[in-house]
N, C-alpha and C positions, 0 to 999 in steps of 0.2 A: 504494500500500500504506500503511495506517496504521499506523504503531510505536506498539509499547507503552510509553506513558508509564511511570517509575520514578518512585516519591515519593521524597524527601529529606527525608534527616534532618535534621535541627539540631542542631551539634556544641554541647557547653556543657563547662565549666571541670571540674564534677561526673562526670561520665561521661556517655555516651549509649548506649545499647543499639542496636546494628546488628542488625536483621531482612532479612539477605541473601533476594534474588529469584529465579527461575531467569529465564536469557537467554530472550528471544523471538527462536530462528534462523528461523523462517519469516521474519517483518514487522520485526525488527529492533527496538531501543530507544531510548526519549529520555530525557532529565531535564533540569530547567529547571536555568541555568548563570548565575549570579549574576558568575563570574570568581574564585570564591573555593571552586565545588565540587570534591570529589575524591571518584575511586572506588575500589571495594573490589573486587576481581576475585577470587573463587575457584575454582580450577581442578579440579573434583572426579573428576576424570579420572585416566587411566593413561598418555595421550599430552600432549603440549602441544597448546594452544591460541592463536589468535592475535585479537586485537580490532582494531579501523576505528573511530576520533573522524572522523567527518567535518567536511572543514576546510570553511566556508561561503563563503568571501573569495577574493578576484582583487587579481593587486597588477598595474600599470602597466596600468589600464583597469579594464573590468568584463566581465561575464560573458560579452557580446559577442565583444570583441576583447581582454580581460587573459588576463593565465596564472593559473589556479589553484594557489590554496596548495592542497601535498599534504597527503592525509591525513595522519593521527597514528596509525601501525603501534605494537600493544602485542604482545609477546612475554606469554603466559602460561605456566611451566611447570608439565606434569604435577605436582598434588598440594601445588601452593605458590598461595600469595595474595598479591598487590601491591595496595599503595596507588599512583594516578597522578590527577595534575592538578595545579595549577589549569589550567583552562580559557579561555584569553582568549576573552569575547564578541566580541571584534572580529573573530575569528580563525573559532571554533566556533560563533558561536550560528546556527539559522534567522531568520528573522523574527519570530516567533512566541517568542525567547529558547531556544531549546531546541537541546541539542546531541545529532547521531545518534550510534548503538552500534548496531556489525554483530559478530556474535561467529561464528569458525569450527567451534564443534563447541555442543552441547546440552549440556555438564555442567560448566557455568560458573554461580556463584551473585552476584551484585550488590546490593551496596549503595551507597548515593548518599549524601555527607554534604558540610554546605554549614555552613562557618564563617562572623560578620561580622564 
């Protein structure tokens, strides 16, 4: 399955305008992870929702014979928005630099924003 890439914003001193996205719950989402992005989760729902950062890394070995780090469970509640990250590359990124987002329900809105 291919995830829908999310663009990032570039956080600046002045302000930055956030243009939140809707979740892709079929294929799931990415966004390139510098170590310094954070996300913007809005929960435009009546019930709560729950998000998956998939962790990319194995510690004592590798994907063979390590144990995976677990994912990064996010609580979203009903009608409220969090900010969450940084994201350590070591930790989230694919190969390709890019961290996944799997979201439990359709009426979550995303924005991607990336300090240096």
């Amino acid at each position: 399955m291919a995830r829908t890439a999310m663009a990032v914003v570039q956080a600046s001193r002045t302000g930055t305008s956030l243009a939140p996205v809707a979740v892709d719950n079929v294929n799931g989402n990415s966004f390139a992870n510098n170590g310094n992005t954070l996300l913007s989760l809005t929960n435009q729902g009546v019930t709560d929702l729950a998000a998956t950062i998939h962790a990319q890394s194995y510690v004592d070995g590798d994907a063979s014979n390590g144990l995976k780090v677990p994912d990064r469970m996010i609580d979203i509640p009903a009608g409220e928005t969090i900010l969450c990250g940084p994201f350590s590359p070591d930790i989230y990124n694919d190969p390709s630099g890019n961290v996944w987002l799997d979201v439990s329900g359709p009426v979550l809105a995303i924005a991607v924003i990336v300090s240096d």
